[in-house]
ZADRENBA-650491 format. One record per residue: y, z negated, x of N, C-alpha, C in turn. Coordinates in steps of 0.2 Angstrom, whole numbers, plus 5000, padded with zeros to 4 digits. Each point is the difference from the previous one (the first is absolute). Layout:
N
YZXYZXYZX ...
END
This chain:
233
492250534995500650044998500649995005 499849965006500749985002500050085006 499550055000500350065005500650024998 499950014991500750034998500650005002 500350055000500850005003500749974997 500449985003500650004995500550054999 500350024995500450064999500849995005 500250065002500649975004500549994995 500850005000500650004998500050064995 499950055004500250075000499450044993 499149995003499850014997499849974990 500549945000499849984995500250044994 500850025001500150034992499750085001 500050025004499350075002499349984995 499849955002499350004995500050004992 500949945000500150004993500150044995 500450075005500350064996499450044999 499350015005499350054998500049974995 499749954999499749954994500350044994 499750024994500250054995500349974994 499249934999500149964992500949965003 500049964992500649965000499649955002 499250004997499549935002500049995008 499850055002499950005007500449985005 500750024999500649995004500149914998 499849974994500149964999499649945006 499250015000499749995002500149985007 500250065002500149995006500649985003 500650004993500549945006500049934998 499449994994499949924999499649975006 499450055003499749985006500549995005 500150055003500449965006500649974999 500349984994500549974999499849904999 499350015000499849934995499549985006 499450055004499549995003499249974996 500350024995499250004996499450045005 499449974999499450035001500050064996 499650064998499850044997499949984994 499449965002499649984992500449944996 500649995003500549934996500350064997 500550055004500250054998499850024991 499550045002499650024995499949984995 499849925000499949974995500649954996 500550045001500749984998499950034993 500449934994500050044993500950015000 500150014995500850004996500249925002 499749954998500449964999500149965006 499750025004500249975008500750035002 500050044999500750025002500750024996 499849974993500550044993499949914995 500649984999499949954996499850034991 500149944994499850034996500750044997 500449995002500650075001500250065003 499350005003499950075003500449995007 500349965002500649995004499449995006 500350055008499349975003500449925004 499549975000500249945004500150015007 500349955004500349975005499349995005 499649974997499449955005499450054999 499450015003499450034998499549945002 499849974995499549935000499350034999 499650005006499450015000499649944998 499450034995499549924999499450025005 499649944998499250025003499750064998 500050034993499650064999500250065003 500550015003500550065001500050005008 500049915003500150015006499250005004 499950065001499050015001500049965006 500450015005499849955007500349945001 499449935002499949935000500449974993 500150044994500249964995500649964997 500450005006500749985000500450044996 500249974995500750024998500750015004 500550044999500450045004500550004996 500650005002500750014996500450045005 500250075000500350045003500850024995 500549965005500750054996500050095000 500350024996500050074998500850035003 500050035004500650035002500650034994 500450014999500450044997499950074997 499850045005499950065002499450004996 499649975000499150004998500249974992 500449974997500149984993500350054997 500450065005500650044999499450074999 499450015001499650025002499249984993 500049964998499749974994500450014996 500649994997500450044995499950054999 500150065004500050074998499250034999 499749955003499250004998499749974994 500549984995499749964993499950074996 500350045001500050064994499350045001 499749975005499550055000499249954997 500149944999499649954999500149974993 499649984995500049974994500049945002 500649965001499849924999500149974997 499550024994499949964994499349975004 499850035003499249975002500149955006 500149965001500349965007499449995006 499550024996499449975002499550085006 500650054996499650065004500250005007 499650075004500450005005500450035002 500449975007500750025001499850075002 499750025003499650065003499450024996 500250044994499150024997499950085003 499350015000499950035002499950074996 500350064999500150074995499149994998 499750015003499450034998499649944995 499949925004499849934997500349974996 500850014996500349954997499549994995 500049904998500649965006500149975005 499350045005499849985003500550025007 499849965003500549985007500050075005 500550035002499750045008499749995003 499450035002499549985004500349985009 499549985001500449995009499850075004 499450034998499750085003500650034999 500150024992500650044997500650005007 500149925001500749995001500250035005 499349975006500150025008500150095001 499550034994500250075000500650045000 500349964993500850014999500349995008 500049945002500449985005499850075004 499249995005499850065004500650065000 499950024993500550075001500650004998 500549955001500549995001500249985006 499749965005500149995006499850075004 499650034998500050075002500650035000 500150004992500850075000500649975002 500049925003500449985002500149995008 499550045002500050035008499949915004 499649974996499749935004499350005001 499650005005499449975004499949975002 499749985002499449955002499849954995 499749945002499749974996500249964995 500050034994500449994992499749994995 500149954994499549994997500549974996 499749974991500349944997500149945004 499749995005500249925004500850035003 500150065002500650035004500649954997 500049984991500850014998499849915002 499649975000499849925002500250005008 499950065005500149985005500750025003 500550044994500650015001500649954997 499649944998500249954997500449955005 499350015004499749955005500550005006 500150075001500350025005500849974999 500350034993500549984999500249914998 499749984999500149924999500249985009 499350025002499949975009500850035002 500250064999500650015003500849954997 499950014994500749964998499849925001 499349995002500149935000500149985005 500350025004500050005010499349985002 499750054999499149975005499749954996 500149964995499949944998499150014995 499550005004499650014999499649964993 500249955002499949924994500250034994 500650044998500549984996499550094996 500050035005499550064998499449994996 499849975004499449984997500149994993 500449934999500149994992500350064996 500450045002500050054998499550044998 499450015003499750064998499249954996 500249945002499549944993499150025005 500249995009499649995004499649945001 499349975001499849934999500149995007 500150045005500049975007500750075003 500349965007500650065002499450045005 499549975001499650065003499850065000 500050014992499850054995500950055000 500349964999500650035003500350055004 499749965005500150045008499750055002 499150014995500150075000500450034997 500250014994500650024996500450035003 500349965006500650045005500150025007 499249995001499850015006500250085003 500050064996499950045003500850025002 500649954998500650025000500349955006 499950035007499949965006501149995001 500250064999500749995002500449954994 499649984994500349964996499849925003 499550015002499549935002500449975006 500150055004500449995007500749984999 500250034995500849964998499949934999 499749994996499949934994499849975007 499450015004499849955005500649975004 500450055003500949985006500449974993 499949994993500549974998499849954999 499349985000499549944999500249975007 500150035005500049965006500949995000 500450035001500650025000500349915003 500049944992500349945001499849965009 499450045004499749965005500750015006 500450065000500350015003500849984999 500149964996500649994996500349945005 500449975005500249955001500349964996 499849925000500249954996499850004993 499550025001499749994992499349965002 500049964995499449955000499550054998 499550005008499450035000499349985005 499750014998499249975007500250045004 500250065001500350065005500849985002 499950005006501050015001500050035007 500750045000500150045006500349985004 499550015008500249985005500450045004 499950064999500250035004500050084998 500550065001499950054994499350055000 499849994997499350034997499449955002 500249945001499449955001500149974995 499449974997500049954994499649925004 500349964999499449915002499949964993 499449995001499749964994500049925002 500649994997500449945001499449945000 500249975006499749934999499350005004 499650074999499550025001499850045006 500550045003500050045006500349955006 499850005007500349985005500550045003 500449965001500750065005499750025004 499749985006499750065006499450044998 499750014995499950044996500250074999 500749985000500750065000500050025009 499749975002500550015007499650065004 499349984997499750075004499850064998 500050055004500050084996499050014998 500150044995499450004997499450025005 500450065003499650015005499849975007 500249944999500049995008499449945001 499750005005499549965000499949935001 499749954998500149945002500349985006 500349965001500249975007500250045005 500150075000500350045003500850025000 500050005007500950015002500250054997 500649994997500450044997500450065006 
END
């Protein structure tokens, strides 16, 4: 699933305005708002996100059964917007039943949306929303991704736990295909080497030269890269 693309700035409330149902727009700003997987999506009831006062909660606490990959439970805060968004979505659900789902599906209640159904819906709204290429329910997981990795200044680690990865491997495809966000985060990841007077294994000799303290020899410095052993300058 990691071909999938992330949605940009621009095309996200586009996809959300096709989308028809009040289920569906929900669905999909709890995905990239939260980075659930599809199938965690999906198998969301009422009572993950709605206390027993209908009030929706702050926190979305994933258990085992819900979290389908590696089994780890997960606690995601809910944004403002997305509770402000759960509100207006209680009139349309019974939550006397806590246990049904947050998304049932018109045809199988009370059965869940299926993931076929889902990817459908999505399909033709990323059409009428004038977005292509490669898009799918993993899209709102990897519009997640993109946006953590960006407000987190590049911080790969911090991502990871964010999107409830067992390695930052699996990460880095996640935001592999977004090379001018990567290229930022890498010059801010290097940025301190060049700072004088800061305690660092790098310090600057000279302007755009960096020596790895301790470890470099000064005539080291003295000869041009190109120039040959023992040869007259």
């Amino acid at each position: 699933m990691a071909a999938a693309r992330a949605l940009t700035d621009s095309e996200v409330p586009r996809v959300y305005k096709a989308l028809q149902s009040p289920r569906d727009r929900l669905a999909f700003l709890l995905g990239c708002a939260t980075g659930l997987r599809a199938g965690e999506l999906l198998s969301l009831t009422r009572a993950h996100v709605y206390d027993h006062h209908g009030t929706p909660r702050h926190y979305l606490s994933l258990t085992v059964p819900v979290t389908l990959k590696h089994g780890k439970p997960r606690t995601i805060p809910l944004a403002h917007f997305v509770r402000t968004a759960l509100t207006h979505y209680r009139k349309n659900i019974a939550l006397s039943d806590r246990g049904a789902a947050l998304f049932p599906s018109w045809k199988l209640q009370p059965e869940p949306l299926g993931l076929r159904q889902w990817n459908r819906l999505l399909t033709a709204a990323f059409a009428q929303a004038g977005c292509y290429g490669p898009l799918s329910s993993h899209t709102l997981r990897k519009t997640f991704a993109r946006r953590c990795f960006q407000f987190l200044d590049g911080n790969i680690f911090l991502t990871q736990q964010a999107l409830g990865h067992r390695s930052p491997t699996t990460t880095v495809y996640y935001i592999a295909e977004d090379r001018p966000l990567i290229e930022s985060a890498i010059l801010q990841a290097c940025a301190p080497f060049y700072l004088e007077n800061q305690y660092h294994p790098f310090k600057v000799v000279a302007p755009g030269v960096t020596e790895l303290t301790n470890l470099m020899l000064p005539s080291e410095l003295d000869e041009p890269e190109d120039a040959a052993p023992n040869q007259p300058q």
